[in-house]
N, C-alpha and C positions, 0 to 999 in steps of 0.2 A: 507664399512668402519665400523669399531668397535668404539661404542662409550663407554666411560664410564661414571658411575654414579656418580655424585658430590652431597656429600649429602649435604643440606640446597638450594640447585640452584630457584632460582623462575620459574614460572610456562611463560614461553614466550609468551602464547597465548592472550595476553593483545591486544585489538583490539583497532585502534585509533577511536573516533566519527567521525559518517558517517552526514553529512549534505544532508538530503532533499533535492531533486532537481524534478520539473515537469518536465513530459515525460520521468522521469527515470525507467524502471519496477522495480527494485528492491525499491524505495519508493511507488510506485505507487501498488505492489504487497502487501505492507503491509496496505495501508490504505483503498485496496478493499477488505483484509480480514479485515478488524476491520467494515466496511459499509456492508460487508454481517452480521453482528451480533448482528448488532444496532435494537431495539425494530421498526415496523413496523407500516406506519398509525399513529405516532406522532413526533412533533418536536422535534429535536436533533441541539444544536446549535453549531456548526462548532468549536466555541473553546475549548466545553468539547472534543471533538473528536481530537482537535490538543493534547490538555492536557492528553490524552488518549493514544494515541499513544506517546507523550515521556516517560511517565509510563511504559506503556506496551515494549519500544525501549529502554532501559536508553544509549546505545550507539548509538543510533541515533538522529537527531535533526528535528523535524517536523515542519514547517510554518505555518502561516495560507494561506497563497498564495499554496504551495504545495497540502493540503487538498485543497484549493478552488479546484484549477486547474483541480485535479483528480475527482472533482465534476463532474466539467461541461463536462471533455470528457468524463464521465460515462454518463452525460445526453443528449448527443449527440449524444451513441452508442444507446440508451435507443430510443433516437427520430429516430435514423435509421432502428432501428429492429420493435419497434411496432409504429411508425407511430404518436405519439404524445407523450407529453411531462408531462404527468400525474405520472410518474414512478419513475421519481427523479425530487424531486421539492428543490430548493434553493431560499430562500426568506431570505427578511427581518424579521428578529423580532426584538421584544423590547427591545432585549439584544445582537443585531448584527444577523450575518446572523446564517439562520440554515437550517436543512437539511428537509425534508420529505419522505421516503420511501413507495412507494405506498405498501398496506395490500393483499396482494394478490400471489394463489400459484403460477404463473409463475415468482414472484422475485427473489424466491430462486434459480432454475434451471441456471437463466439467469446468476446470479451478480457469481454463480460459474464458468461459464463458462467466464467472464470475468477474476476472477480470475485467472482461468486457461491459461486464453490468456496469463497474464503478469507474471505466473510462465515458461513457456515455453519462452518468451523471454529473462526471467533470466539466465533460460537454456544455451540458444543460444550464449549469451552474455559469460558466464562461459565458454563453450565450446570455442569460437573463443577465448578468451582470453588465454585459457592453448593449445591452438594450435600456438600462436603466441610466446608463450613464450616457446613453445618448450619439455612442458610437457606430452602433449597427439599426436596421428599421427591422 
């Protein structure tokens, strides 16, 4: 089909906001790239990190429940791979909860390969979706 050019036309690609949801990779992929990045071996309180990512998202909408969530099944994989819970610590502080990163070089390797996990499900998810809808074989 031939299209033609209309000059003054707006730009279509206006995305509506995406609303945060736990256990979704595509939320969950962006807030274990922003926890791969975060300074090591000191406290980070969960709300600069939700405030963070709407910043860093401006069309997306980040919780603090969503950040929790993505917390604790990162410290759950964290407890299944090395055996204790020293690697991601989530506490109390004086100003609500906040995070801990344990200082050490097996975090990096690790939280990318977590990363990697919930890029590849975004993957999967894209994929089954443009095969459903008739785009891709």
């Amino acid at each position: 089909m031939q299209l033609r050019d209309t000059p003054g036309l707006p730009d279509p690609s206006v995305q509506p906001p995406t609303v945060a949801e736990a256990g979704d990779p595509f939320s969950e992929l962006r807030v274990v790239h922003l926890l791969a990045r975060l300074p090591r071996g000191s406290a980070v309180r969960v709300r600069d990190i939700v405030d963070r990512l709407n910043a860093d998202y401006l069309d997306w909408s980040f919780s603090h429940d969503v950040v929790v969530a993505t917390i604790v099944q990162l410290r759950a994989n964290w407890s299944s791979d090395y055996r204790n819970s020293d690697g991601i610590v989530l506490r109390d502080g004086t100003a609500g909860p906040e995070l801990v990163i344990e200082d050490s070089s097996r975090v990096d390797p690790w939280i990318v390969r977590q990363a990697e996990r919930h890029h590849a499900a975004c993957e999967a998810r894209l994929q089954a979706f443009a095969i459903e809808e008739g785009g891709a074989a």
